[in-house]
C-alpha positions in Angstrom: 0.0 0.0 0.0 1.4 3.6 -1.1 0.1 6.3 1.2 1.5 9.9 0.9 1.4 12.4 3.6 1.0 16.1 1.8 0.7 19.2 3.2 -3.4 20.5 3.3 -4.7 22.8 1.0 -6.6 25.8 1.1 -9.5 23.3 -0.7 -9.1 21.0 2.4 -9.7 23.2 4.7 -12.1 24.8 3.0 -14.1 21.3 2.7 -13.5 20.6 6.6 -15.4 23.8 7.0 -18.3 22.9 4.8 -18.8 19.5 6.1 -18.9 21.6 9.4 -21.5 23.7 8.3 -23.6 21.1 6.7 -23.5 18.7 10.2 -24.4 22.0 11.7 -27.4 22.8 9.8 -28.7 18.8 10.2 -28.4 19.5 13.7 -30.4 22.7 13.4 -33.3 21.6 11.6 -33.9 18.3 14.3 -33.9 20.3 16.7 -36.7 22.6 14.8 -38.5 19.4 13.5 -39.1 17.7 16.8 -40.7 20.8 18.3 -42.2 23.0 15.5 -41.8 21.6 12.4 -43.5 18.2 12.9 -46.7 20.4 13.7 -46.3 21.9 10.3 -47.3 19.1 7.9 -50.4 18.8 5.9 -51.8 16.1 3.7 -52.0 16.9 0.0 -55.2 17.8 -1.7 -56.9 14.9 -2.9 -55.0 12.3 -0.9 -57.6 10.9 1.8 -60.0 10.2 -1.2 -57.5 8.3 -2.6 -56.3 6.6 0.5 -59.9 5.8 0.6 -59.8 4.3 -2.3 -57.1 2.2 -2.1 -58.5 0.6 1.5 -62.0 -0.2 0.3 -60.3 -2.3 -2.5 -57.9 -3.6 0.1 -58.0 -7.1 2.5 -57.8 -6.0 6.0 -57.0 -9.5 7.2 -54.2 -9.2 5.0 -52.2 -6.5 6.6 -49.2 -7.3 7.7 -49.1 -4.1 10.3 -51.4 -2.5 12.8 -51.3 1.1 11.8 -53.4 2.5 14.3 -56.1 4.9 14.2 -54.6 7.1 11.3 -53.4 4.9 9.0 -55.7 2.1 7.4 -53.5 0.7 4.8 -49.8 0.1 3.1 -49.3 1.6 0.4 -46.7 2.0 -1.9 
């Protein structure tokens, strides 16, 4: 195996930093998410007809999953 030590780079350090500032901003948005954000979310137009849909066509003994009261069906 032929490893070379070089000196760092402007580039390398400017990569460090970014990878910095990206793990920073992950953190910064979970934090935001699992108080505000995950209060935020709406379904899409049209979706519970189609859910509907899909779980009158669909047998319930079937289901592989107990989804709960929200969720009738797998799909996708």
């Amino acid at each position: 195996m032929n490893l070379r030590l070089r000196a760092a780079t402007s580039e390398d350090y400017l990569f460090l930093w970014a990878l910095n500032r990206v793990a920073d901003a992950v953190v910064c948005y979970q934090e935001r998410f699992s108080t505000t954000g995950l209060f935020e979310n709406a379904v899409y137009q049209g979706i519970p007809e189609a859910q509907a849909g899909v779980v009158a066509n669909t047998d319930r003994e079937k289901m592989p999953l107990n989804f709960g009261p929200r969720h009738d069906a797998v799909i996708g």
